[in-house]
N, C-alpha and C positions, 0 to 999 in steps of 0.2 A: 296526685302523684307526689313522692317526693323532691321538695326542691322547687314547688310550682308556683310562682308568686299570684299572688290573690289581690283582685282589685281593692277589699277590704271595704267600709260601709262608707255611706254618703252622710256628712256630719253639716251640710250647709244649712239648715233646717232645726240643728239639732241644738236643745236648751238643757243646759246643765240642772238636774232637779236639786232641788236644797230640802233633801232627806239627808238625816243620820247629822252630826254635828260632834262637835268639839267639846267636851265637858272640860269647867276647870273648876278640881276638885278640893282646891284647898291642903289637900294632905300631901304634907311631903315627902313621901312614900312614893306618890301615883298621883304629882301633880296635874293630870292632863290624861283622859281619856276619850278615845277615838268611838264613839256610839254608833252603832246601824238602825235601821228607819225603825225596829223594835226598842231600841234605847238597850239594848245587850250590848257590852263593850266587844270589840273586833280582836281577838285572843292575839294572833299575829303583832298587830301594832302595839298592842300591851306587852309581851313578852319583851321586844325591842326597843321601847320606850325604857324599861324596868335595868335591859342593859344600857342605856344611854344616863341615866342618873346614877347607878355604877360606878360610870367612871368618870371622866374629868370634864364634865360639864355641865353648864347652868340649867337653871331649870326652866328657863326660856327655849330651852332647844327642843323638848317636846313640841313645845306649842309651834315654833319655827317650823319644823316638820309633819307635825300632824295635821297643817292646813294642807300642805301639800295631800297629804295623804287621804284627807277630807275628800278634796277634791277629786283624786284618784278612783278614789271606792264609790263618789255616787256616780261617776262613769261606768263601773264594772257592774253596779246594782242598775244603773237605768237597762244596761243589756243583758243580766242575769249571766254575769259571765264573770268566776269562779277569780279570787285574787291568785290561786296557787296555776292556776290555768289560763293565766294571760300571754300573749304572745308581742312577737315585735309587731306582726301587723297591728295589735290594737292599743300598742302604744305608738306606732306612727298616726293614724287615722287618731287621735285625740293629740298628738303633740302637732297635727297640721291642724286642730279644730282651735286650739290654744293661738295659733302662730294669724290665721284668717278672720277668726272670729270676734265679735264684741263679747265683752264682758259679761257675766250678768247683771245688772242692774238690781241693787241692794236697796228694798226698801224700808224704811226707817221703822221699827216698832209702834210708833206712835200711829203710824198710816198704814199699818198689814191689814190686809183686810178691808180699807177703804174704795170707794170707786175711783179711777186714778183722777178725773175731774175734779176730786175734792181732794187732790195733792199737791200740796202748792210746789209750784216751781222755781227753779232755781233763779235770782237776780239776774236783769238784766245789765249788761255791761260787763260781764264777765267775761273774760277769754276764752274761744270755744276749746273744749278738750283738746289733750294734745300740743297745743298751741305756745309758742314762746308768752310770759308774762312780760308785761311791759314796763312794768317797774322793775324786773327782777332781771330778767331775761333768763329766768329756768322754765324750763318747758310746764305747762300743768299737767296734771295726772289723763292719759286718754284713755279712749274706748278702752283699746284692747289691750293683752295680755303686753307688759315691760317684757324687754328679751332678758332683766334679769327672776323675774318672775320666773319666768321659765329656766333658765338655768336653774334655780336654786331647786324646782319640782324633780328637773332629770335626774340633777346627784340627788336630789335625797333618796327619791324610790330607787334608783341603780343602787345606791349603797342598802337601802333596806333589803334589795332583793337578794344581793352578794352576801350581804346577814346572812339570813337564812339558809343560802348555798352550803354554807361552811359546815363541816362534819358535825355530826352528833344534834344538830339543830331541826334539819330537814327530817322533813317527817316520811319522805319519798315522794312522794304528789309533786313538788316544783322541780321540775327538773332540768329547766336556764333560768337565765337574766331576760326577761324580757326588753331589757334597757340595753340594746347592744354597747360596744363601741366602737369607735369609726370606723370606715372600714377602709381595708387596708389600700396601697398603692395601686397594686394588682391585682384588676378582676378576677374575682374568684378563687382567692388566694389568701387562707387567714394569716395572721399575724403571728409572730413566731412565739411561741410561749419557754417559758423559763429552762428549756431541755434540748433548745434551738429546733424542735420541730414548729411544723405550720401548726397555727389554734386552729379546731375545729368549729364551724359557726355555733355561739352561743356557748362554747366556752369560756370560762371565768378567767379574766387576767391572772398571771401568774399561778394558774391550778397546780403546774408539774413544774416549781419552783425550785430550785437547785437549795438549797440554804447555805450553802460556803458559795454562793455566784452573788454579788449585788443586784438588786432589783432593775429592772430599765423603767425607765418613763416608759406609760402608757399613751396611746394619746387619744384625746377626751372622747365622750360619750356619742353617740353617731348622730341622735340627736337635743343635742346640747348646743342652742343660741351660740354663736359670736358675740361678746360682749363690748359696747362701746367704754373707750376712754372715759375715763369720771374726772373731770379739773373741778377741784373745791374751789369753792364761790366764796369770797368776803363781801359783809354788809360794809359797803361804805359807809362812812362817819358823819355823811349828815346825814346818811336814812338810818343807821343808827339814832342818833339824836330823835330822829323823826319818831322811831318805835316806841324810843324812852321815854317820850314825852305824852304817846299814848295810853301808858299802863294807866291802872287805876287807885294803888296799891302801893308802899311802904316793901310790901312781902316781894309784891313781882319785882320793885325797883332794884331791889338786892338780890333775887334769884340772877335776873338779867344780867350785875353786875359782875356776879362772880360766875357766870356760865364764859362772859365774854371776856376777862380777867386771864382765869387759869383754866380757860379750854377743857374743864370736867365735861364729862358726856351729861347729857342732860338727866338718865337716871343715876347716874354717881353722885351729883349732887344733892340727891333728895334722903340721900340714906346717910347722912349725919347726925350725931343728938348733939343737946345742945351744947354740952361739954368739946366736942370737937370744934367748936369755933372759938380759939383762942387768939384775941382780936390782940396781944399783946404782943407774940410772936407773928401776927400779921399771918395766920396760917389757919385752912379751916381742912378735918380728917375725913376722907372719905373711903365707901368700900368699891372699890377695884371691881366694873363686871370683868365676867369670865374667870378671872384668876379669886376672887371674892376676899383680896388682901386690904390692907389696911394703910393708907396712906396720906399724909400732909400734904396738901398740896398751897403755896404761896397764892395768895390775890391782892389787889388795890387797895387800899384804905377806903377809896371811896365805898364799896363793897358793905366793907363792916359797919361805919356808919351808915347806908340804909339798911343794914340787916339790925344796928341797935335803935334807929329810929322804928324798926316794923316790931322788933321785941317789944320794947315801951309800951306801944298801942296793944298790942297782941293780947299781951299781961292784966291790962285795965280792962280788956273786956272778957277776961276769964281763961285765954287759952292754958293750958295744963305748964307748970313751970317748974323743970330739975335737971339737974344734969344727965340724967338719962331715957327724959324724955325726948321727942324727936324733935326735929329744930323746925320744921316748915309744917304748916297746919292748914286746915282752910280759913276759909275768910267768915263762914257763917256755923254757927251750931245746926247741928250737935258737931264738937270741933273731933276734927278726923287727919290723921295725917298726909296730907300732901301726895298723892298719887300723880305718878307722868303723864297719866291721860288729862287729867285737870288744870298739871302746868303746863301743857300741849295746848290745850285751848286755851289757855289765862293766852299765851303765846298768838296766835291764831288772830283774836278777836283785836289786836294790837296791830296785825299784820293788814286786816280787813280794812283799818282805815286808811291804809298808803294806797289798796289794792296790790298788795307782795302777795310773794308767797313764798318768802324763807321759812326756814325750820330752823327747830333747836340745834340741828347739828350742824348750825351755816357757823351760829354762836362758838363751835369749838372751831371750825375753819377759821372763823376772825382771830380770834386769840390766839392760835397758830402762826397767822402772818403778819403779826402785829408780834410778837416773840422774836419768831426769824427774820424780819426786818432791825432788829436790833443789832448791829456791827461787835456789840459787846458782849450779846450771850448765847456763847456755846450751842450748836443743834443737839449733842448729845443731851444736855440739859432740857431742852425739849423735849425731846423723846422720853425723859423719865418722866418729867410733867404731864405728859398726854398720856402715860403709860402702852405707848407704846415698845411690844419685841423687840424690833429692828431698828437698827438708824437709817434704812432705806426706805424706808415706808412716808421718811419728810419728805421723800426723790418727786412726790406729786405736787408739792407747795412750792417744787422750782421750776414746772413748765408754765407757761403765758396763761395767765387768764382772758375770758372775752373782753371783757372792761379794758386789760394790760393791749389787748392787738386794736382793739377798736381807737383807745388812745393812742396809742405808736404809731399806727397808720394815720392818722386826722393830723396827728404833729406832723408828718412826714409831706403831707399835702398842702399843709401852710409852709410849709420852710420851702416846697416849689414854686407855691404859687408868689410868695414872696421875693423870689427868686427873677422868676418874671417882672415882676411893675416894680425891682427896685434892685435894678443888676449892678452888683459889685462894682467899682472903678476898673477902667482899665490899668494895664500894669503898664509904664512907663517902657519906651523902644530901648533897647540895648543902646549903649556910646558908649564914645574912650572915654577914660579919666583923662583930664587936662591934666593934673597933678602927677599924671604917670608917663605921659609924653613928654614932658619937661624932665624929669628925672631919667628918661632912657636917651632922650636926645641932648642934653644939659643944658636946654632954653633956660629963660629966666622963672626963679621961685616963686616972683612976686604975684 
């Protein structure tokens, strides 16, 4: 009957298969194609993909989204159940298998196919998933799905499916959003759409949109995570020291120096040649993600000199040398330039020896609070630095970090308990001035 809610499938049991996959295709055209279990590309996500490189974004946004949509479609193919033909039930019953369930456990190439016996196991001593790090005190990666995980899956397919809605597009077959949005205050009662009637269920925000009326906020997707608070972490300065002192490298000593220096994101940095680092003006040029602009950014002198002690060395053992080749290379032939998965791990296998587990982007947090900690330089100057939009976006570099409350509170319990086993003098009983009873009764001055 219309209207009848449906228990929908039981997913406690159920294992996400790992058919169909992600191609990354090299052409910048169609960097990134969405495969199904025949290896035929998914025409839908192609078409969408082709409008997302269109327009104003990188070419990471594919791939950002078509994991999501990876993931999607080997839900719809384990139950033979149509991408244009999904409904909200069977996007609730997979965003509650998402929200309950563990992960799937990714095994490594090297061991597919092995018997799990003969897969070695992870070190002991490790922090069980989930779990605060104890060097660090950032949690480590757990089981199950991060609630931004899931956030980022909702909007993307809600916004792929709202694609598609839009005139001239649909081919007739999809006929809602399977992705609702919330619902509204009043059972049973949609949300007002653009013409101040009620939305009908599975109606598209602002479908009957006035165009001379401003937009309203919508609000968010019905199931779309609550996202927790993010406070950016700085590596303190002796487990910094501590990392530095692990590297192995001339290359990493000057990567590290200038990631923690002038706060580049960690792939901004690597897209330098060697022309952009001009050690004279104390300035090395990087390209801008998202926006893919061109900008000097200021770092350390100590910086340049490991980055000319690593040239030096680089050079004598052959790496490729001009001003328009790249500036960061590997360490072994045949020499390749420098990819963020390799300065990811150069990173990693440094961290392994503290037991941390910072990231490159703790390196732009530091640099960040070690800027605005300076009384003398401007936050706006900041914000061009980090290339950030906004000047609101520093507004998370001024709440408490855990290190800042765990300190403030430890001070605050010794200033009590000091307080106690070493109580202040008492203050002296009120009296006359002799010198003032003399002077009101005109006793003697002496």
């Amino acid at each position: 009957m219309p209207g009848e809610q449906h228990p929908g499938r039981d997913l406690r049991n159920f294992v996400l298969p790992e058919i169909g996959k992600l191609l990354e295709t090299g052409d910048p055209w169609e960097p990134y194609q969405l495969l199904d279990p025949f290896g035929r590309p998914v025409e839908p996500v192609t078409v969408y993909f082709k409008d997302l490189m269109a327009g104003s974004y990188s070419p990471l946004t594919p791939r950002s989204y078509g994991m999501d949509f990876l993931r999607w479609w080997r839900y719809l193919w384990a139950f033979g159940i149509e991408w244009d033909r999904a409904t909200s039930e069977d996007v609730r019953d997979f965003t509650l298998w998402m929200k309950l369930a563990d992960k799937p456990v990714r095994v490594h190439w090297r061991h597919r196919g092995k018997d799990p016996s003969e897969i070695p196991q992870p070190r002991a001593g490790r922090p069980a998933p989930g779990t605060p790090n104890p060097v660090t005190g950032k949690p480590t990666v757990g089981t199950k799905y991060a609630p931004t995980t899931r956030a980022h899956f909702e909007t993307a397919l809600r916004t792929f499916y709202d694609w598609h809605l839009q005139p001239g597009r649909n081919s007739g077959a999809l006929l809602v959003n399977p992705f609702p949005l919330d619902r509204s205050r009043h059972r049973g009662r949609g949300r007002p759409n653009g013409q101040g009637e009620e939305r009908r269920p599975g109606e598209r925000a602002n479908a009957h949109h006035n165009p001379m009326d401003e937009f309203k906020k919508e609000r968010k997707g019905r199931y779309r995570p609550t996202l927790p608070k993010r406070i950016p972490r700085r590596i303190p300065e002796d487990k910094y020291t501590e990392v530095f002192a692990g590297l192995r490298s001339h290359r990493d000593r000057a990567l590290l120096a200038f990631w923690v220096s002038n706060g580049a994101r960690a792939e901004e940095l690597l897209s330098p040649k060697q022309s952009d680092a001009k050690v004279g003006q104390q300035t090395i040029g990087v390209i801008r993600k998202g926006t893919g602009d061109y900008q000097e950014l200021p770092a350390n002198i100590d910086a340049f000199v490991w980055l000319r002690l690593y040239q030096e060395d680089a050079w004598k053992k052959g790496v490729p040398r001009g001003r328009h080749q790249p500036l960061w290379w590997t360490l072994r032939r045949p020499w390749r330039p420098l990819e963020y998965d390799a300065a990811r791990m150069m990173f990693n296998r440094a961290n392994a020896l503290l037991g941390a587990n910072w990231t490159l982007h703790d390196l732009r947090h530091t640099a960040t609070f070690l800027m605005l900690d300076d009384p003398d330089m401007p936050p706006v100057y900041v914000q061009h630095i980090l290339g950030h939009k906004y000047l609101s976006t520093l507004d998370i570099y001024s709440r408490p970090t855990r290190d800042d409350i765990i300190t403030a509170g430890l001070a605050h319990y010794a200033r009590q308990e000091k307080k106690r086993h070493d109580p202040p003098p008492a203050q002296p009983a009120p009296a006359y001035n002799r010198e003032s009873l003399n002077v009101l009764f005109g006793g003697p001055s002496a």
